[in-house]
DONUMI-453379 format. One record per residue: x, y, z of N, C-alpha, C in turn; residue number from 0. Coordinates in steps of 0.05 Angstrom, whole numbers, plus 32768, in hexadecimal, padded with zeros to 4 digits. Example, Ala and Ser with C-alpha at 12.3 -4.5 7.8 and 13.67 -1.06 7.14 Angstrom:
2
R    nX    nY    nZ   caX   caY   caZ    cX    cY    cZ    k
R  8108  7F8E  809C  80F6  7FA6  809C  8108  7FBE  809C    0
R  8101  7FD3  808E  8111  7FEB  808F  8102  8001  809D    1
This chain:
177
R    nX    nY    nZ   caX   caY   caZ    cX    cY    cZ    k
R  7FC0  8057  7FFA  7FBD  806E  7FEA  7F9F  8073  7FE7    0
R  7F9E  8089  7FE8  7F7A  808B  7FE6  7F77  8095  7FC5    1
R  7F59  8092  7FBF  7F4D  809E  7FA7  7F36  80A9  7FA7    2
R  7F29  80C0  7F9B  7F1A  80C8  7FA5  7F08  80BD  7F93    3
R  7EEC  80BB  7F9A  7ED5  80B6  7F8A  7EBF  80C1  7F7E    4
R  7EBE  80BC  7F65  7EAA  80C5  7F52  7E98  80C9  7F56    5
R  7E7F  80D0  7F4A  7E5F  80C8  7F52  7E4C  80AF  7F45    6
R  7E64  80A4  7F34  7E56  808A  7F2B  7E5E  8076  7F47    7
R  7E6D  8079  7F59  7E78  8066  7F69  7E69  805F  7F7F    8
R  7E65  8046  7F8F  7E54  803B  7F92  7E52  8048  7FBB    9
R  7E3B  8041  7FBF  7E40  8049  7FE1  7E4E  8038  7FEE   10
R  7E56  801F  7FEC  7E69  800F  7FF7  7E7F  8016  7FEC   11
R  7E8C  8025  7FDB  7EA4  8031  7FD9  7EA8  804B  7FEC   12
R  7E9C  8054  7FF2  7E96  8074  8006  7E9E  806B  801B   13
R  7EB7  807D  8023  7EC1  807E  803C  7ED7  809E  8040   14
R  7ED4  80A4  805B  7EE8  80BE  8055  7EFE  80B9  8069   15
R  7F11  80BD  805A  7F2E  80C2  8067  7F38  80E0  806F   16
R  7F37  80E1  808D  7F3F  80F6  809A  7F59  8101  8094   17
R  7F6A  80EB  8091  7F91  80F2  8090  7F8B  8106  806E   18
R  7F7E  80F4  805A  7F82  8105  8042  7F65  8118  803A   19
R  7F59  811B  804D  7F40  812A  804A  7F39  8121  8023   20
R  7F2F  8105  802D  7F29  8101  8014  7F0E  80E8  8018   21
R  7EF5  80EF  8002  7EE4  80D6  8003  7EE8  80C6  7FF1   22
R  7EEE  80B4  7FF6  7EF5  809D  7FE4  7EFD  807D  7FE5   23
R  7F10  8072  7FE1  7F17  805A  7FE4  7F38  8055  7FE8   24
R  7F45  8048  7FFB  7F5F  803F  7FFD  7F67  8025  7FF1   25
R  7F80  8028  7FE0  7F82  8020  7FD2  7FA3  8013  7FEA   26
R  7FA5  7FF3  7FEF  7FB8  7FE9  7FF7  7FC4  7FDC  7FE6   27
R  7FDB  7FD6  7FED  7FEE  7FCE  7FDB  8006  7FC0  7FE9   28
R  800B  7FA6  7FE2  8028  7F94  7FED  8033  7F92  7FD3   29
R  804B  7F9E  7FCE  805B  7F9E  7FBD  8075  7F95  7FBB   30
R  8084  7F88  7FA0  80A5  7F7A  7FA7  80B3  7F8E  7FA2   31
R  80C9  7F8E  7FA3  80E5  7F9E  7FAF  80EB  7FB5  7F8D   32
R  80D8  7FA5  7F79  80D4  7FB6  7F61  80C4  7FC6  7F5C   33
R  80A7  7FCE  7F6E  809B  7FCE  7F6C  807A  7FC4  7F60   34
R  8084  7FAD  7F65  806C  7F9D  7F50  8050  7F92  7F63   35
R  8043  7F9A  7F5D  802F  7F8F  7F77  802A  7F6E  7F7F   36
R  802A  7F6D  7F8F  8023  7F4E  7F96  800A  7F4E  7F9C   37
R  7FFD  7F5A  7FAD  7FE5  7F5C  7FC1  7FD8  7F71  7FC0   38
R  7FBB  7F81  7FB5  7FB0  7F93  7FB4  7F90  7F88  7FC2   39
R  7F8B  7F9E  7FD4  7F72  7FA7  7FDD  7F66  7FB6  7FDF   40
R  7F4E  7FC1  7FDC  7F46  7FD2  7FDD  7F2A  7FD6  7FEA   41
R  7F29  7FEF  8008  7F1C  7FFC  8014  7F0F  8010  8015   42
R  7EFD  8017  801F  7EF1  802B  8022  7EFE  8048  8038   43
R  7F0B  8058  8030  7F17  806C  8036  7F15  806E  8053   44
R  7F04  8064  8066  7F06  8063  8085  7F07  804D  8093   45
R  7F14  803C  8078  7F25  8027  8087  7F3B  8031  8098   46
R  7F4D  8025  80A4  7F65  802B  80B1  7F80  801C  809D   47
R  7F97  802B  8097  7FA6  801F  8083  7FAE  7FFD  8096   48
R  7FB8  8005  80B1  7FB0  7FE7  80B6  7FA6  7FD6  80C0   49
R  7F87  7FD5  80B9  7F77  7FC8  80AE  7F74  7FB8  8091   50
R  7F7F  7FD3  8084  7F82  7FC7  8069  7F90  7FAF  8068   51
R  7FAD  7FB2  8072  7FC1  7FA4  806F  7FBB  7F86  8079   52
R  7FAA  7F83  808E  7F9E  7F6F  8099  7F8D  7F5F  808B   53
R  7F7D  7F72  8080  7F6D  7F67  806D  7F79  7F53  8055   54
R  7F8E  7F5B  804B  7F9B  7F57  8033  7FAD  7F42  8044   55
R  7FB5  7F39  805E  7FC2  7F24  8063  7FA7  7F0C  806A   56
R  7F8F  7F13  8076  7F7D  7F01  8070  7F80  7EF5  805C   57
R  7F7E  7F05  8044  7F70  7EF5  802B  7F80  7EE8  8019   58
R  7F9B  7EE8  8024  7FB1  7ED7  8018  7FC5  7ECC  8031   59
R  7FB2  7EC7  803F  7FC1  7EBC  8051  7FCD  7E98  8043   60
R  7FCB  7E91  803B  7FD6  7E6E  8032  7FEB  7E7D  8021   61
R  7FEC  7E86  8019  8009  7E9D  800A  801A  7E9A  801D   62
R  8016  7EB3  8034  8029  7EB0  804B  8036  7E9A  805B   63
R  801C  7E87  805F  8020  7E6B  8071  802D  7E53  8069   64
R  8029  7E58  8045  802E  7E43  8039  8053  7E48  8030   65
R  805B  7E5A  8039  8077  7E67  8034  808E  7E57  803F   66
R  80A4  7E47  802F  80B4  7E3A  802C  80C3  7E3F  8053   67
R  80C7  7E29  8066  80CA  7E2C  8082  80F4  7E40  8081   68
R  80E6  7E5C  8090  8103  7E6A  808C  80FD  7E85  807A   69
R  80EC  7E76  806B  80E6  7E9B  8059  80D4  7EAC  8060   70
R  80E2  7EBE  8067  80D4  7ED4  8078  80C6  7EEE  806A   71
R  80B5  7EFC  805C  80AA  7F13  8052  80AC  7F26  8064   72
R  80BA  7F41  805E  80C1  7F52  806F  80AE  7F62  805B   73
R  80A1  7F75  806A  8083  7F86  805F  808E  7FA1  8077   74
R  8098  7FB3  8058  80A6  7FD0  8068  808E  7FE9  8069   75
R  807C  7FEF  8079  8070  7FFE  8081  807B  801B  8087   76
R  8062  802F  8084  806A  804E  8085  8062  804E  80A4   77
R  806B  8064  80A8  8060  806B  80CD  8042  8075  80CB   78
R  802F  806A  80BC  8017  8076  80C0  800C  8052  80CE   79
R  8013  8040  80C7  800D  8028  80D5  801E  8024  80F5   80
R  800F  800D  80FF  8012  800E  811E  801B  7FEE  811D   81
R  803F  7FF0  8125  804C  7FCE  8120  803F  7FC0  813D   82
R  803D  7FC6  8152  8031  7FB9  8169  8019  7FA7  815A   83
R  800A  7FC3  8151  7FEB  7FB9  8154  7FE6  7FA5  813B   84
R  7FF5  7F9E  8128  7FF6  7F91  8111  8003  7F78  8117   85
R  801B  7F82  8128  8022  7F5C  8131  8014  7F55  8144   86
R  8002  7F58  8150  7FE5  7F4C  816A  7FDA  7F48  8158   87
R  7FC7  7F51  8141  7FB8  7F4A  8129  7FC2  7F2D  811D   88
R  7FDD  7F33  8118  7FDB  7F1D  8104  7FE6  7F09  8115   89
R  7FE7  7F07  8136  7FE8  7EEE  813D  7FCA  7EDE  814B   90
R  7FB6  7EF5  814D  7FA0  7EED  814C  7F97  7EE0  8136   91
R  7FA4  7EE7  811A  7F96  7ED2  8100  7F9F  7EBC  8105   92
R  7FBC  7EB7  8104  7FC7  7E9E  8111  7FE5  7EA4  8114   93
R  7FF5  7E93  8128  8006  7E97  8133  801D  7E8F  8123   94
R  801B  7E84  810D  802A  7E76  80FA  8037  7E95  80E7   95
R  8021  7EA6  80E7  8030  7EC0  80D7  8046  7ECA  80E4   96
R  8043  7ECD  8104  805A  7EDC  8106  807B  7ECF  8105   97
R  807B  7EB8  80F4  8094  7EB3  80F0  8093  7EB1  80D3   98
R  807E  7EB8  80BE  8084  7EC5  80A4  8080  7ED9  80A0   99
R  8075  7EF6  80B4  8076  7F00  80A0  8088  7F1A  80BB  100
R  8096  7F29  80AD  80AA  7F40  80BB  809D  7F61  80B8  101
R  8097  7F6C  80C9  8088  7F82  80CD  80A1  7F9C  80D2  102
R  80AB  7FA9  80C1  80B9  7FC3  80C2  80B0  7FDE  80C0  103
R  80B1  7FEC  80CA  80B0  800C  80C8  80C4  8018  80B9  104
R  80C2  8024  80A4  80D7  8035  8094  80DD  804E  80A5  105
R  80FC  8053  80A4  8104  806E  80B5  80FC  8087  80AF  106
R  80FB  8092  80C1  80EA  80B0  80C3  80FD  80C2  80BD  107
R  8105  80D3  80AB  8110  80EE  809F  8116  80F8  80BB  108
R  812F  80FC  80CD  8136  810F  80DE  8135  8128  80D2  109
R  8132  8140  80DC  8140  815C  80D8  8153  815E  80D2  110
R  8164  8151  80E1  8183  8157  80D7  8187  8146  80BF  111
R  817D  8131  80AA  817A  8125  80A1  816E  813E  8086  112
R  815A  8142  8088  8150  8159  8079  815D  8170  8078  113
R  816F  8179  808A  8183  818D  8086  8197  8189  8072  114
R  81A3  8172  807C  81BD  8167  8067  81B0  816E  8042  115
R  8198  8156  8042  818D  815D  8029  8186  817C  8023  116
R  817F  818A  8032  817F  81AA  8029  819C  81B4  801A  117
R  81AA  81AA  802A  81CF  81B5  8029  81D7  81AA  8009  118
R  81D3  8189  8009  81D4  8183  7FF8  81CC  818E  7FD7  119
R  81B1  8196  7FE2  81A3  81A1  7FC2  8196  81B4  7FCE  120
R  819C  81CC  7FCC  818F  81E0  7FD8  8170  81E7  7FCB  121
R  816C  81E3  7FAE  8159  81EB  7F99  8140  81CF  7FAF  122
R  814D  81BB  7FBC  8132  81AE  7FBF  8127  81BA  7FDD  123
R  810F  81B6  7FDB  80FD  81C3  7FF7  80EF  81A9  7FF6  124
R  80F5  819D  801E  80D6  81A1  8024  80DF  8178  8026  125
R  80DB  816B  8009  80D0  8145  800F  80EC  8144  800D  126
R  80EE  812D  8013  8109  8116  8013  80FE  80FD  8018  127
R  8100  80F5  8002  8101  80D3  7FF4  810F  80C5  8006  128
R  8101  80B0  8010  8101  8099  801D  810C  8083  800D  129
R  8119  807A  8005  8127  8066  7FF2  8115  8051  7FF2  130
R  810E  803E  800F  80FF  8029  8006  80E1  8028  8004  131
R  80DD  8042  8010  80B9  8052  8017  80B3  8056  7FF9  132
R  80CF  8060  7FF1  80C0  8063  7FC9  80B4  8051  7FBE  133
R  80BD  803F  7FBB  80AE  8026  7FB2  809A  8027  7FB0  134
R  8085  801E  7FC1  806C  8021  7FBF  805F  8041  7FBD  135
R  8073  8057  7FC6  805C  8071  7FB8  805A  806E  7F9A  136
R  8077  8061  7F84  8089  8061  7F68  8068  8053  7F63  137
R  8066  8036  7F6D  8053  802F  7F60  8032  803C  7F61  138
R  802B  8046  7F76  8019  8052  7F7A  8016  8069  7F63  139
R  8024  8073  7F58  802C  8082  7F44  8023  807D  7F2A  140
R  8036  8066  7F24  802F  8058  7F0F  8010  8049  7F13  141
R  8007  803F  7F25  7FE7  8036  7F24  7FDA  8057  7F1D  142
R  7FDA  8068  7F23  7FCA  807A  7F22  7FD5  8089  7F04  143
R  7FE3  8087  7EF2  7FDE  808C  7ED7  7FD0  807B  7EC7  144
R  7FC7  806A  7ECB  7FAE  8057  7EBC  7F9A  8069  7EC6  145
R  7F92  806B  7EAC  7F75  8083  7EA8  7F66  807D  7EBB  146
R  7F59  805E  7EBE  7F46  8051  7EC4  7F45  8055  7EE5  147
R  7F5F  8054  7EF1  7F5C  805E  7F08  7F65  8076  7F16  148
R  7F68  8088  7F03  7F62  80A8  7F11  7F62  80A8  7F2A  149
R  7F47  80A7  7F28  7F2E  80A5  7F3F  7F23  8089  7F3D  150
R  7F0D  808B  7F57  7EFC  806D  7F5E  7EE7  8071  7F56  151
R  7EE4  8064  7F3B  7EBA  8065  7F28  7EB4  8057  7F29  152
R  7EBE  803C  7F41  7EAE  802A  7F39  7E9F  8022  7F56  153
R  7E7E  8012  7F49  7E73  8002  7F65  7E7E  7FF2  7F6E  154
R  7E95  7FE1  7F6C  7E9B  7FCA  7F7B  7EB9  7FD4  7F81  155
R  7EC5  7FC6  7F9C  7EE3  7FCC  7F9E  7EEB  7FC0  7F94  156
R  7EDD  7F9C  7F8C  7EF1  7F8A  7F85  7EF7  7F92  7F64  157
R  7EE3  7FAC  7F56  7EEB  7FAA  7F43  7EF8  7FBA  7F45  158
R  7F06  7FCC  7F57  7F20  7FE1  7F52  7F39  7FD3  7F56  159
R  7F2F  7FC3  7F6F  7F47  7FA7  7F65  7F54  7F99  7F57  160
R  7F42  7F99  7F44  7F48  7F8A  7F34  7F52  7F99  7F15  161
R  7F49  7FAF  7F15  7F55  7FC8  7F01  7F70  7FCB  7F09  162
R  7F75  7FD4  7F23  7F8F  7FD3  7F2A  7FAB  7FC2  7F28  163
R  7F9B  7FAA  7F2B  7FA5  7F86  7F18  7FB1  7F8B  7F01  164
R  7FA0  7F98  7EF2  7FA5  7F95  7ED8  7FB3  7FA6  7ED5  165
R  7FB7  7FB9  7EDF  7FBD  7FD2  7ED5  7FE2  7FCA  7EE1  166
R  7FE5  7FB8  7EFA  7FFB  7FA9  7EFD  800B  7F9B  7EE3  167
R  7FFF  7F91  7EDF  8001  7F78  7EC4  8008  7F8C  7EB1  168
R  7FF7  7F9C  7EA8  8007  7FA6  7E8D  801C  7FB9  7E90  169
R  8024  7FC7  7EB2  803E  7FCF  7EB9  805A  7FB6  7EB4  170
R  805A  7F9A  7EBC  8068  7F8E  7EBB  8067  7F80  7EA0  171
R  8056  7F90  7E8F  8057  7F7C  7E7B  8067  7F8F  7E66  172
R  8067  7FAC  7E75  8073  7FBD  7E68  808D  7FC2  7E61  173
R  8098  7FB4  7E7E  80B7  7FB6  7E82  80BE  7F9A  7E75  174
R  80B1  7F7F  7E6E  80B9  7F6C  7E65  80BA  7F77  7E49  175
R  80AC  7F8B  7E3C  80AD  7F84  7E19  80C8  7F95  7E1B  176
């Protein structure tokens, strides 16, 4: 998800993303089946989303490696990532991932698929919800009503990272009270 940036924000946050004609910073995200984040990174808007994703398996990689022999992480991707080029990646980190971690593409909305939903509810135009694609837009959602991250004001990524953290934490701490 991208964000756009302020003018307090630092030049190592500056990057422009062509897909959302936006300057700013991408905001990645590995999330559980609740939405809860596990894994946040954050880039400079002309990163590539996967790159991002790479990135964020670097830096927890003993997470993945260290994963009970048999348990597999299946990580459901939009069609804006490339599954080829992500499993050559992550067997160049090491060859041990590609038997933890499972690389999926979420299905693409046919026409006739979008028709039915027209028939169905005629008043809707136009999106159709992806059941498991929601997930991470649901949370993307909810990160972006914390004031604090609107937008990207800050000089460091690691500190949007880490806003985002928190801003995790007091979501699940929300549903616990």
């Amino acid at each position: 998800m991208c964000a756009k940036n302020t003018d307090t924000a630092n030049i190592e946050t500056k990057g422009y993303c062509h897909y959302k004609s936006t300057n700013g910073i991408k905001r990645h995200l590995l999330v559980d089946v609740l939405g809860n984040p596990y894994f946040v990174k954050c880039t400079a808007a002309n990163i590539s989303d996967d790159e991002g994703l790479l990135e964020i398996i670097k830096a927890h990689i003993e997470y993945f490696l260290d994963l009970p022999e048999g348990h597999i992480i299946t990580i459901l991707l939009d069609n804006g990532y490339h599954k080829d080029y992500l499993e050559e990646e992550m067997e160049k980190i090491d060859k041990r991932l590609r038997s933890k971690i499972k690389i999926e593409l979420s299905a693409k909305i046919t026409p006739k698929e979008k028709a039915v939903s027209k028939q169905e509810n005629p008043v809707k135009q136009g999106f159709v919800v992806i059941f498991k694609r929601w997930i991470v837009e649901r949370t993307n959602a909810w990160i972006n009503q914390c004031r604090v991250l609107w937008k990207n004001c800050e000089g460091l990524l690691v500190t949007s990272e880490t806003k985002i953290r928190i801003c995790a934490i007091r979501l699940i701490l929300r549903r616990i009270a």
